[in-house]
N, C-alpha and C positions, 0 to 999 in steps of 0.2 A: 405734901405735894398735891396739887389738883387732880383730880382722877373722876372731873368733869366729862358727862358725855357731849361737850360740845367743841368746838373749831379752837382752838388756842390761838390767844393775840399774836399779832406780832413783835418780836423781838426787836425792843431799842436800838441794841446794840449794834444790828443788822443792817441799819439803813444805810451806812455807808456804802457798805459791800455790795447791798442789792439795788442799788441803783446805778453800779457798776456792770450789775447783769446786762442793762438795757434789754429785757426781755421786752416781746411786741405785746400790745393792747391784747388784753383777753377778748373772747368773741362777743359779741351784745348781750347775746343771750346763752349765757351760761348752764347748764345742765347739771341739778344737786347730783353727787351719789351718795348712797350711806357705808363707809366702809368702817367696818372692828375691827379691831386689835384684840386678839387672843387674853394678852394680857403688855401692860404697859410698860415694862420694865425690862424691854426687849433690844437692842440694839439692832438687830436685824429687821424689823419693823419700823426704825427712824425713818427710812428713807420719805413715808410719807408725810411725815412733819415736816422734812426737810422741802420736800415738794410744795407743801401748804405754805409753807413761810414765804420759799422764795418765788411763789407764782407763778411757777411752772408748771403744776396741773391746772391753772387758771387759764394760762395760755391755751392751755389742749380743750379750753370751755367747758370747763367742769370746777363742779362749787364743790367740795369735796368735806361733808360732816364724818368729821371722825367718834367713832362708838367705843368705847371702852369696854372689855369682859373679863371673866374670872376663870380664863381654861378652855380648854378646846371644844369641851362636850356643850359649855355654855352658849359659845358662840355659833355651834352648829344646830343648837335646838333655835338660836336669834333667826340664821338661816331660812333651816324649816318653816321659822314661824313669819317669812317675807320680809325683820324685821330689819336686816341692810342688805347690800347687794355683792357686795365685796368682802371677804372675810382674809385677813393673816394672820396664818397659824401655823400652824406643824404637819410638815408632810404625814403623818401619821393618821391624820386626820382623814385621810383620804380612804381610810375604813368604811368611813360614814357612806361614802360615798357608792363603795361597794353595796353596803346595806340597803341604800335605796334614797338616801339623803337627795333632796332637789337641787344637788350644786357639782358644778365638778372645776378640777384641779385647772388654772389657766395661766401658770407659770411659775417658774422656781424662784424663791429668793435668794437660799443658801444651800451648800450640801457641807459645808465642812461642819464637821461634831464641837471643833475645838470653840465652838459659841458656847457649848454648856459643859458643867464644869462640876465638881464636887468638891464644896465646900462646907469647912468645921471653924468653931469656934472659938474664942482666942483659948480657952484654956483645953483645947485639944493636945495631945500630945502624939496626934498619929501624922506620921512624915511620907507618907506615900502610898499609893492604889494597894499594896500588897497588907498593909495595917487595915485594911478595910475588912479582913477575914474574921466572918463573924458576925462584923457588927452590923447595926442597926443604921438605914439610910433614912433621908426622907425624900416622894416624889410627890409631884401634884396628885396624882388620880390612879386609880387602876386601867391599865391597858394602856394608861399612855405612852408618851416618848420615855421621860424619864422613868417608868416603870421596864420599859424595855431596854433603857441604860444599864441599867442597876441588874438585868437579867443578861443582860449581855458579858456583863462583867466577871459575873459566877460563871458562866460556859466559857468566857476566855482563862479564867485561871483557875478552873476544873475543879470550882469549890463545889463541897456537896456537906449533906447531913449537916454536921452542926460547924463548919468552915463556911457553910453557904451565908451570905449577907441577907439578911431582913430589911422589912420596908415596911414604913408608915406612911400614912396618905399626910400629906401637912401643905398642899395646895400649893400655888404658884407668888404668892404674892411677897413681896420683901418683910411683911411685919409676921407672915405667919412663921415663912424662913426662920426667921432670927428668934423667934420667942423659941421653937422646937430645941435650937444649938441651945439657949440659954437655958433650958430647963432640963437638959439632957433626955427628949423625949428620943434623940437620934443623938449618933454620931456623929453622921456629918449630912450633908444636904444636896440632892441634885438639881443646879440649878443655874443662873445663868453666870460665866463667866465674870461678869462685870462686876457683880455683886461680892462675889468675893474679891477682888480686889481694891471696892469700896469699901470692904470690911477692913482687909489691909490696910489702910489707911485710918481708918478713924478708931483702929486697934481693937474690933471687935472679933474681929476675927480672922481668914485667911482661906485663899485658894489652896487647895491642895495636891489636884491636880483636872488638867481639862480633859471632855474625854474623846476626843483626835488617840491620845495615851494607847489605846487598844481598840478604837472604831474607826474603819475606812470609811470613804464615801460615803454620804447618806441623805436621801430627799428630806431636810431637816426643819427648813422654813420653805412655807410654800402660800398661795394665793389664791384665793376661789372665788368663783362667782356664782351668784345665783341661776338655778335654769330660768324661772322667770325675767330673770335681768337681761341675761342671753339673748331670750327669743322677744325681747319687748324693745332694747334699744342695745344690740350688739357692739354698735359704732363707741357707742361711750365703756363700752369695756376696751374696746380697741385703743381709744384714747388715753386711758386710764394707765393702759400697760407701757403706753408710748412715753406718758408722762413719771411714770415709776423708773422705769431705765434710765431716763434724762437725767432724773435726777439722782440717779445709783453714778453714773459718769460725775456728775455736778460734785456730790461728793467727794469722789478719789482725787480733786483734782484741789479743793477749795475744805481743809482741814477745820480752818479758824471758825468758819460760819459753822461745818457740820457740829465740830465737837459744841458750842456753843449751845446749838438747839437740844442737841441727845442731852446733854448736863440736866437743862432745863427740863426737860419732860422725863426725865428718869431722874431728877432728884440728885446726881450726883454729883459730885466736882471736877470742875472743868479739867484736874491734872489726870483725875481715874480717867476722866472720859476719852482727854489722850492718848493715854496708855491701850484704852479699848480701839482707840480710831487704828491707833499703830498695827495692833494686834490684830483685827479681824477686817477693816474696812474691804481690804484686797480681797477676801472671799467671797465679800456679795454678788451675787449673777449678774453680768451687765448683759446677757442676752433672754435671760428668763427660759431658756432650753432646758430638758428635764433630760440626764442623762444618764443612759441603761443600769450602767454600775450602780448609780444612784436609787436607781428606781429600784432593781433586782434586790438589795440591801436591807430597803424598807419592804419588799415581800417579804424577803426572809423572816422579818422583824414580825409583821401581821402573822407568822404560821406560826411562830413562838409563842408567842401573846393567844395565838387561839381566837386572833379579832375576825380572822376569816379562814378559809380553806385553800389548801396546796393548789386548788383550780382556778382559782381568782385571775381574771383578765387585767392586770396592771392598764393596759393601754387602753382603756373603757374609763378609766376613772382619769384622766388628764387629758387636756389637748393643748395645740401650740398654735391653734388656728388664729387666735388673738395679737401673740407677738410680734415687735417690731420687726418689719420684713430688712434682711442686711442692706444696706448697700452694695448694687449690681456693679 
């Protein structure tokens, strides 16, 4: 799969559909952004391929280079270091920001958990979240999401001492995933939904369960922009978010074009991708609102982790001043 840092062609197979769009003439003068992806094998992150393809952020006059990264720590050091303007990632992230990070949170993309999932290998023999007592997981990083999955998990079913689950760091990416299950360095793996179900099918291996399973509510995918980007040309974050929503709607509405492009840029096949569109499309934010329950979830999450303090002003680190305003 390409995992190019640059703008992905357009899709052949698209033309029919997207000239069905009749979208209006983009502006003369188009305005680059640079936005990352956390990591590319996200389904919650399509929406902005989907946007690129179909020229809907091009409408809002914006040339939009997409950056590719290995994890949330990476793309928030990109951040710091001016290197794009736009980051999607994981609400969780939103630590950094506490810490002093030059970005903050400029809308939601998902809350629902059941995006990520834990998954083992075909010759696993454990059939549900309670076989997990004991064993060995694998997460991207310390202190991240899935680190606080995987802790979430032992305080819901009040394992401790040596019932408690272990964790190895074995990163985000689909080839590290699958070498870990394959050499039994884990059990089984936190990671994204889709993937196992991709594994399902090419009989490598299998979802086992998602974790919605014993997580409510949670700021799960999220959006950030740079303070520099902010205070230099706020209008094109404005626009940015206007064209991300369009195209979260564009989606729910037009199956055949979405699953098409997510296949393509995540590698998998068009029937997984199905299965994924069926399965999650309906959770993505069509308003980008960050909601309390939401939010209060991922504190909770920050105090466990120990990534910040019980005092921590949640509403400092996001705002909604950016969002599409409703219809009056």
């Amino acid at each position: 799969m390409n995992r190019s840092m640059t703008r992905r062609t357009v899709l052949t197979v698209l033309a029919g559909s997207l000239a069905a769009l009749r979208l209006p003439p983009a502006r003369a003068a188009a305005e680059p952004l640079r936005v990352g992806k956390a990591v590319v094998e996200n389904v919650g992150f399509i929406p902005l391929d989907v946007g690129m393809e179909t020229g809907i952020f091009a409408k809002h006059g914006l040339t939009v280079e997409e950056l590719n990264f290995a994890g949330g720590a990476k793309i928030a050091q990109a951040m710091t270091a001016g290197a794009i303007d736009i980051s999607l990632s994981a609400g969780p992230d939103m630590q950094f920001v506490a810490k002093g990070a030059p970005e903050i949170a400029i809308g939601s993309i998902a809350e629902f958990p059941g995006f990520m999932a834990y998954v083992v290998g075909a010759n696993s023999t454990l059939r549900d979240l309670d076989d997990l007592r004991g064993k060995r997981v694998g997460i991207t990083s310390p202190g991240s999401l899935t680190d606080w999955l995987a802790e979430e998990l032992n305080r819901v079913k009040g394992w401790t001492g040596e019932d408690r689950m272990t964790k190895a760091t074995v990163g985000g990416s689909t080839p590290t995933v699958m070498a870990a299950l394959k050499t039994g360095q884990v059990d089984a793996s936190i990671t994204s939904a889709q993937l196992g179900l991709q594994l399902g099918e090419n009989g490598e291996g299998r979802l086992l369960s998602d974790c919605s399973a014993y997580v409510g509510t949670i700021e799960l995918y999220t959006m950030f922009a740079s303070q520099a980007t902010i205070e230099r040309n706020p209008d094109a974050v404005r626009r940015f978010l206007q064209g991300w929503y369009e195209t979260v709607d564009f989606m729910k509405s037009h199956k055949a074009e979405t699953v098409a492009i997510a296949a393509k840029v995540m590698g998998n096949s068009t029937s997984v991708q199905s299965r994924v569109y069926d399965r999650l499309i309906g959770k993505l934010s069509s308003t980008g609102k960050f909601s309390p329950q939401a939010i209060e979830t991922l504190r909770a999450s920050f105090v466990t982790m120990k990534n910040t303090d019980d005092s921590v002003d949640m509403k400092k680190l996001y705002t909604e001043e950016f969002l599409p305003k409703a219809p009056s």
